[in-house]
C-alpha positions in Angstrom: 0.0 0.0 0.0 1.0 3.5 -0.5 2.4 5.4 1.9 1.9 9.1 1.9 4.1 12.1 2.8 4.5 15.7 2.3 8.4 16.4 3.1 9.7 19.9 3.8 13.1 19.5 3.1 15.4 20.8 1.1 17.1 18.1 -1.5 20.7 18.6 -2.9 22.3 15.8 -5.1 19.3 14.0 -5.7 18.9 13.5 -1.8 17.1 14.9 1.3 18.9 17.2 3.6 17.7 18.4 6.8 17.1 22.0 6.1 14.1 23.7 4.6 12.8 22.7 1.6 9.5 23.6 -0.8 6.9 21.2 0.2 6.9 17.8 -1.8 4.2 15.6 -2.1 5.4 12.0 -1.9 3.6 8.8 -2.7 6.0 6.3 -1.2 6.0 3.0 -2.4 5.4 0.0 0.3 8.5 -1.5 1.7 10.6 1.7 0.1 12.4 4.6 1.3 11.0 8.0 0.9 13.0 9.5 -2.1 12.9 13.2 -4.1 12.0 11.2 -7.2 8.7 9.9 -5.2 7.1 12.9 -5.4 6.8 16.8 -6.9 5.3 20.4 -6.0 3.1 21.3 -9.3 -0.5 21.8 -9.3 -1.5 18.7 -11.3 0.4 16.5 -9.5 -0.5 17.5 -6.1 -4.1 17.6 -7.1 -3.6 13.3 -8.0 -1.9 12.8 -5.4 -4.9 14.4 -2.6 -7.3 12.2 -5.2 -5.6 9.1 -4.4 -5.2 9.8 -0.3 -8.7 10.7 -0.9 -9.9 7.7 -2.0 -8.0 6.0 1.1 -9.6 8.1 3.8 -13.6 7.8 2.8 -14.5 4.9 4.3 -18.6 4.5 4.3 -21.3 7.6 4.1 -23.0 9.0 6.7 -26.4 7.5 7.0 -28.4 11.0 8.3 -27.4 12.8 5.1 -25.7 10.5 2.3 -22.3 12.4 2.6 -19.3 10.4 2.5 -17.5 9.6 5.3 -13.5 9.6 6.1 -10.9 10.6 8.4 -7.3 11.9 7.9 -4.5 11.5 10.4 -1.3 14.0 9.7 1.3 12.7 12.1 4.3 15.5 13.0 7.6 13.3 14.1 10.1 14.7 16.7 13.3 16.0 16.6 16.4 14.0 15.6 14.3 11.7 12.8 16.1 10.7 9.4 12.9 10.3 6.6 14.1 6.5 7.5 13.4 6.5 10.7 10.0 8.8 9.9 8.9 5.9 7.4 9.4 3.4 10.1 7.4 4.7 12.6 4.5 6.1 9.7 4.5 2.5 9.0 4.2 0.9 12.8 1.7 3.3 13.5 -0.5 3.0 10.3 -0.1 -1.0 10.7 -1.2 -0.1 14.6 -4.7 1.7 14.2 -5.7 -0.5 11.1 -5.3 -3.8 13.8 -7.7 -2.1 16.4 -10.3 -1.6 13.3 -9.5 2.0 12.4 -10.1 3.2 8.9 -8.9 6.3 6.7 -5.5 7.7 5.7 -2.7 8.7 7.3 -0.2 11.0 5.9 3.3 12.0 7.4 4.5 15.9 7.2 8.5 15.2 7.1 9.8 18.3 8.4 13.6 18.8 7.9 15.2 17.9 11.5 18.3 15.8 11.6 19.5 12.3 12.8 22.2 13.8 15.2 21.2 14.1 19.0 23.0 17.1 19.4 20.9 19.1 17.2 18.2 19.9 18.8 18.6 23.8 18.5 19.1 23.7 14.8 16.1 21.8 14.8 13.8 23.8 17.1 14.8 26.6 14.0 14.0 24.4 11.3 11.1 23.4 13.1 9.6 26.8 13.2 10.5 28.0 10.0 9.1 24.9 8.4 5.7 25.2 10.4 3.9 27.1 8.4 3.6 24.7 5.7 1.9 22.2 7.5 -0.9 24.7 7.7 -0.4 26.7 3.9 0.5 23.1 1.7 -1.5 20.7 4.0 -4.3 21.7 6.3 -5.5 24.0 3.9 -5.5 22.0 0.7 -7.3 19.2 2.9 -9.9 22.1 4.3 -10.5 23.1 0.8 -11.9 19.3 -0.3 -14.4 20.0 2.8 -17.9 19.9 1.2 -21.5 19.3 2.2 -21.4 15.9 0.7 -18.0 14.9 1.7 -17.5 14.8 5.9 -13.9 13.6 5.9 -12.4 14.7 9.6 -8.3 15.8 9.5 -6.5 14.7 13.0 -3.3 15.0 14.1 -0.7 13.2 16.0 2.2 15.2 16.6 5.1 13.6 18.9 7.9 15.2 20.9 9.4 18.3 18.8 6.2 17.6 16.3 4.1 19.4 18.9 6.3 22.4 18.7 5.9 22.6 14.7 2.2 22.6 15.3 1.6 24.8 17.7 3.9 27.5 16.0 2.3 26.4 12.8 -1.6 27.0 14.0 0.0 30.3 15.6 1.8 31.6 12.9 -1.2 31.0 10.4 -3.4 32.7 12.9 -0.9 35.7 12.3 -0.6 35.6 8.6 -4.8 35.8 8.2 -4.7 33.5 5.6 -7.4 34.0 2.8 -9.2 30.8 4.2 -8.9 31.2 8.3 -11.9 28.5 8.9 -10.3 25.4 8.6 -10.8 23.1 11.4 -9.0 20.0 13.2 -11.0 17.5 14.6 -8.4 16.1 17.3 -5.4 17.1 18.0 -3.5 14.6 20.2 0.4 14.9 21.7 2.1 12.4 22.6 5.5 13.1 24.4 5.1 17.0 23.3 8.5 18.9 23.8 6.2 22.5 24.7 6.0 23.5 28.1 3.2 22.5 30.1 2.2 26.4 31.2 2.2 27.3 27.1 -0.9 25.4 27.2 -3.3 27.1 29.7 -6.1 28.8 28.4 -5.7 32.5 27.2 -1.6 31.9 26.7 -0.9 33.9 23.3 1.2 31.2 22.5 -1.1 28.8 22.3 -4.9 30.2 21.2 -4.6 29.1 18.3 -4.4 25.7 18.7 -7.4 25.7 20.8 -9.3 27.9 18.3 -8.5 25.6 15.6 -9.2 22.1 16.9 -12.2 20.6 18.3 -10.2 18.7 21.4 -6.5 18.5 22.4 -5.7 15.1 24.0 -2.1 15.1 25.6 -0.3 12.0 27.3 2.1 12.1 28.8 4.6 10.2 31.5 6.3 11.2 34.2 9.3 8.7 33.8 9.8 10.4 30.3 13.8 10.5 30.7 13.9 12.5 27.2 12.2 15.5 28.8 13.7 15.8 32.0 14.7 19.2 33.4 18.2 18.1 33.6 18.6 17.0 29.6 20.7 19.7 28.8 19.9 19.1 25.0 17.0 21.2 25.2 16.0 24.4 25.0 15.0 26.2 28.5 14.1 25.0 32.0 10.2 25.2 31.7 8.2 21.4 32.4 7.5 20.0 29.2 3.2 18.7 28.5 4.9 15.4 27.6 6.3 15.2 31.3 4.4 16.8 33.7 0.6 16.9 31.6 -1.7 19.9 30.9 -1.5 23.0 33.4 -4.6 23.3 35.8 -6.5 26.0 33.4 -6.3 24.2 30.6 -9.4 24.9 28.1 -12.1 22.6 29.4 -12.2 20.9 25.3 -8.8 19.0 26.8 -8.3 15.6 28.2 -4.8 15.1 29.9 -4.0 10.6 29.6 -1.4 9.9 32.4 0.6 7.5 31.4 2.8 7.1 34.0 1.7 3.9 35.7 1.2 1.8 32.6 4.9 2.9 31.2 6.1 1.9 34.1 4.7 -1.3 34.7 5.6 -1.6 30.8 9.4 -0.8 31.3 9.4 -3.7 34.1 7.8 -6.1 32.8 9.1 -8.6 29.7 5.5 -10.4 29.8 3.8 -7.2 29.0 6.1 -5.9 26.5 5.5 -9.5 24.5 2.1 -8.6 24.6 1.5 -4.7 24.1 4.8 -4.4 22.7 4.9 -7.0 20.8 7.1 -5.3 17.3 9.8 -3.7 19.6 10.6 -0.2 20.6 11.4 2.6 18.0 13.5 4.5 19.8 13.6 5.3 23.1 12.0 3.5 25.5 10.9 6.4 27.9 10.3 8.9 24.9 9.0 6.4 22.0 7.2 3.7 23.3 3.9 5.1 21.9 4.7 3.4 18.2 4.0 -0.4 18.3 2.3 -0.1 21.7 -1.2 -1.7 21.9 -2.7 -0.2 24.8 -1.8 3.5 23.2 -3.6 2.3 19.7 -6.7 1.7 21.5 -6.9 5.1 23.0 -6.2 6.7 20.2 -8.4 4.7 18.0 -11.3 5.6 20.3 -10.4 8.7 20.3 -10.2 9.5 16.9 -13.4 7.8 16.7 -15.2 10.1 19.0 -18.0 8.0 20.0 -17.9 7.8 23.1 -17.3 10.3 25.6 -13.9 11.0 26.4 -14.8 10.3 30.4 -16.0 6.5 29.6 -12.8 5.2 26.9 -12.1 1.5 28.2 -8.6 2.4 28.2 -9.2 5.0 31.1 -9.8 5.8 34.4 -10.7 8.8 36.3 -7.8 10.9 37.8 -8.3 13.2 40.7 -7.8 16.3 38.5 -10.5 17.6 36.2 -10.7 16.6 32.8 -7.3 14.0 33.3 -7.6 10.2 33.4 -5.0 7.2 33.4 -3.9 4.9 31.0 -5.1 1.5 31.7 -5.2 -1.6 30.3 -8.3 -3.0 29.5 -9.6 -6.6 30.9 -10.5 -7.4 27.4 -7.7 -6.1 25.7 
């Protein structure tokens, strides 16, 4: 099956480099690489190549009023991710949600960070400065297919730096008053987000956006999250990062804040349960990564993306003593 990607890098020598690019629309062949040749930027080719993710997202029609039916999942990869290691897990996770029954497309923006841990500050600048084209080249060209008798939702999964390029992407498109300022997500979720926690309180500048954009943000997070530690001196700034510590206290009330603390935990200890819930591996690091192959994870996000059923009543929850938080659990019938 096709995999689809819109890259933001730059290529010399027939290659991807990780800095800033034109975005290029990329229809990735199963079991290949994502390559320059894969894809282009005209009109006539981007245009075939929405058709064709099209045609993978509409999955049924929507009995009330005969519209057809899809979702769209853009996933945003972190910081220090070679377009190898951002097939992989595009790959793990699409195999993931279609197990658990999910249907539609999911398409990977490749923004140009490198492979090299001590990058990070180059790549919180190419992170920002390639932002806006997730919103310009992506959201909007998906918000323009938006018709009375075509319901398809556009979700996003953004992990680790990934929730940086988002938020300064929603915020910088909010700025730029773009012709066509309507477009909506349906949910946002971040999983291991490398933004501090207090960005994400309600009426923060910083962080409006997002919330005027999206219909619900779902962050999880875990405290044993090694990667985002106060003491990593890799990143930028001593404020606790969402992916550590959760969703401050006045957080917007369209949030729900997963704790994933206990279940990571019990995961990290236990080779039984890894067989089981992790049963493909790790990509990555264990404390940072473990969202991509994880089972118990899927489910949640499945449901989620669903939206069914109240965010309050997912079988892969239970209620925390803060508002509007819950744990990750894993279900009896999992």
């Amino acid at each position: 099956m096709t995999d689809f990607v819109v890259s933001a890098r730059r290529i010399k020598q027939g290659l991807f480099i990780a800095e800033p690019g034109p975005s290029r629309f990329l229809r990735v062949a199963e079991q290949q690489l994502p390559q320059p040749q894969d894809g282009r930027t005209g009109v006539t080719w981007v245009n075939a190549w929405l058709q064709q993710m099209l045609e993978v997202a509409i999955w049924g029609v929507d009995e009330r009023t005969g519209a057809a039916r899809g979702d769209i999942l853009i996933f945003v990869h972190g910081y220090n991710n070679s377009p190898e290691e951002l097939i992989m897990r595009h790959r793990q996770l699409k195999n993931d949600l279609y197990r658990v029954g999910w249907k539609g497309a999911l398409v990977s923006f490749d923004w140009p960070c490198d492979n090299k841990t001590a990058g990070y500050l180059e790549d919180r600048h190419d992170a920002k400065q390639s932002a806006m084209q997730l919103v310009t080249d992506l959201i909007s060209l998906l918000a323009a297919k938006q018709t009375p008798d075509c319901a398809v939702n556009t979700h996003i999964l953004a992990h680790s730096m990934g929730a940086y390029v988002v938020r300064e992407a929603f915020d910088d498109a909010d700025d730029a008053r773009l012709e066509n300022n309507s477009w909506m997500i349906s949910q946002l979720c971040f999983i291991g987000a490398d933004i501090s926690s207090g960005s994400l309180t309600e009426g923060n500048a910083t962080t409006d956006s997002l919330y005027r954009h999206s219909t619900r943000l779902t962050n999880y997070f875990s405290l044993g999250d090694s990667v985002l530690k106060l003491s990593n001196v890799k990143r930028a700034g001593v404020a606790p990062r969402a992916g550590r510590v959760g969703l401050p206290p006045r957080a917007p009330g369209t949030t729900a804040n997963i704790d994933c603390s206990l279940y990571h935990q019990a995961l990290l200890e236990s080779e039984t349960l890894q067989a089981v819930d992790q049963a493909d591996g790790f990509h990555g690091n264990k404390s940072h990564s473990w969202f991509f192959g994880n089972r118990v994870f899927t489910l949640d996000l499945f449901e989620t993306l669903k939206g069914d059923l109240d965010r309050s009543i997912l079988p892969t929850r239970s209620p925390s003593t803060t508002e509007r938080s819950f744990n990750l659990v894993r279900p009896a019938t999992i």
